[in-house]
C-alpha positions in Angstrom: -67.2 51.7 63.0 -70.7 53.3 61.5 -73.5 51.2 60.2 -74.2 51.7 56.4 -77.4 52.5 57.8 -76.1 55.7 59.6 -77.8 54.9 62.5 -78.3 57.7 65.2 -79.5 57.4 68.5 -80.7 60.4 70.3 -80.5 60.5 74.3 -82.8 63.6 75.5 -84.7 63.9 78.4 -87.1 66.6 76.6 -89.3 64.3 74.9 -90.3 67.3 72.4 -86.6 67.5 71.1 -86.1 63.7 70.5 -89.7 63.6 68.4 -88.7 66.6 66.4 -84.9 65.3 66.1 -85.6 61.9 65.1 -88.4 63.0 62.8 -85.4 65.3 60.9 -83.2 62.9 60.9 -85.6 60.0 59.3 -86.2 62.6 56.8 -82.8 63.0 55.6 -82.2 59.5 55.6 -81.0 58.4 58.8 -82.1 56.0 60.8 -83.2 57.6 64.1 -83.9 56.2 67.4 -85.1 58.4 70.4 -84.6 57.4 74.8 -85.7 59.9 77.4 -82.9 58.7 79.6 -79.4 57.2 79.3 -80.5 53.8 81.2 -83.4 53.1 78.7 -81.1 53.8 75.8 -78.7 51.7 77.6 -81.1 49.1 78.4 -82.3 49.5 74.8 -78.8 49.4 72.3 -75.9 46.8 73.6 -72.2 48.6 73.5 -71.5 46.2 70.5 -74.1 47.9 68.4 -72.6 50.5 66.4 -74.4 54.3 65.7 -73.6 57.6 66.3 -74.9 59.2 69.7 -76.9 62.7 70.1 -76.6 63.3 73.7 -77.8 66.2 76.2 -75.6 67.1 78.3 -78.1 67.7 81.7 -79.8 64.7 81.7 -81.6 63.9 85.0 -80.1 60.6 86.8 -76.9 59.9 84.3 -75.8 62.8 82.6 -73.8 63.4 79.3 -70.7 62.8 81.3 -72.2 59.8 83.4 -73.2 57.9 80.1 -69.6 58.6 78.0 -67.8 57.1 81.6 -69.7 54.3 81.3 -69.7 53.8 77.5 -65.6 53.9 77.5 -65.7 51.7 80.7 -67.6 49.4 78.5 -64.7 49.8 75.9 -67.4 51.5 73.3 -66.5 54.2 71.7 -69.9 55.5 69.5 -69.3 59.1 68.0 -70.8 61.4 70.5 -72.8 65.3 69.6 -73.5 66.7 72.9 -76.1 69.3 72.6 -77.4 71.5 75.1 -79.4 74.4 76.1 -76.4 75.8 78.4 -73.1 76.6 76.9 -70.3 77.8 79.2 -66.6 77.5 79.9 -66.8 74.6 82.4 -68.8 72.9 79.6 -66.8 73.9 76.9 -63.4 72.5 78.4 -65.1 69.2 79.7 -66.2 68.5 75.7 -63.0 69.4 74.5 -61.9 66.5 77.4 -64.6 63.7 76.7 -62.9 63.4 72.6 -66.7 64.1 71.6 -67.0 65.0 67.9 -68.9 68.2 68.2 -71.3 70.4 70.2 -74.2 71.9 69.0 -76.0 74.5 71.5 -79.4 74.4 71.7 -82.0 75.9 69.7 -79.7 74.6 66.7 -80.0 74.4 63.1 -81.3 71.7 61.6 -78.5 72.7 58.7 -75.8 72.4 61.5 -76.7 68.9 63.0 -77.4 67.7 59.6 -73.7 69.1 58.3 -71.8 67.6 61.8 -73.8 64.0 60.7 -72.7 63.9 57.5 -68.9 64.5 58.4 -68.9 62.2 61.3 -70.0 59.4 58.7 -68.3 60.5 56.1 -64.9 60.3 58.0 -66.1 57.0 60.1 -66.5 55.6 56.0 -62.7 56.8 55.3 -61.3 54.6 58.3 -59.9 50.8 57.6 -61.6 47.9 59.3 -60.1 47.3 62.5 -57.6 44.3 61.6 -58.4 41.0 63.3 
């Protein structure tokens, strides 16, 4: 489940793209949280905290596939955008795979990242409370 806050946590390696991300994202009323690396952000946000994920896929040390391993063998589930400057078929099928809710390739529209945030907490809003 998604914050009301619409958190959004944004794991790139590029320094540059996580400034200018999370400065967009504050902007349009998010709140936005920027790691240069999956083992600060996982150093950073406990699995029980809940948020949406921005991750690049070629990360040095854990990459996009590294960190959604050992997010599900944490039994977290956050939604997951992978971006990435590199877009092929071997990427393409291992997204399709990982049950991430989109890919955006970089350089990417501001429009498109905004428009995949809003439907991944609009439909996160839709979803019952998990019963107890």
């Amino acid at each position: 489940m998604l914050p009301k806050s619409r958190q959004v946590y944004i794991v790139d390696d590029d320094g540059g793209v996580g400034r200018a991300l999370m400065m967009l994202l504050t902007t349009c009323g998010y709140k936005a949280t920027a790691f240069s690396s999956t083992k600060a952000f996982f150093a950073a946000v406990p699995f029980s905290v809940p948020g949406c994920l921005i991750l690049d896929v070629h990360m040095p040390g854990a990459d996009a596939w590294k960190t959604l391993e050992l997010s599900a063998q944490a039994g977290h589930r956050r939604p997951v955008i992978l971006i990435s400057g590199d877009l092929n078929d071997r990427i393409r099928e291992r997204t399709l795979k990982a049950g991430v809710v989109g890919f955006l390739q970089k350089p990417f529209s501001d429009t498109a990242l905004i428009a995949l945030l809003q439907r991944v907490f609009e439909q996160a809003e839709l979803k019952p409370a998990p019963s107890k």
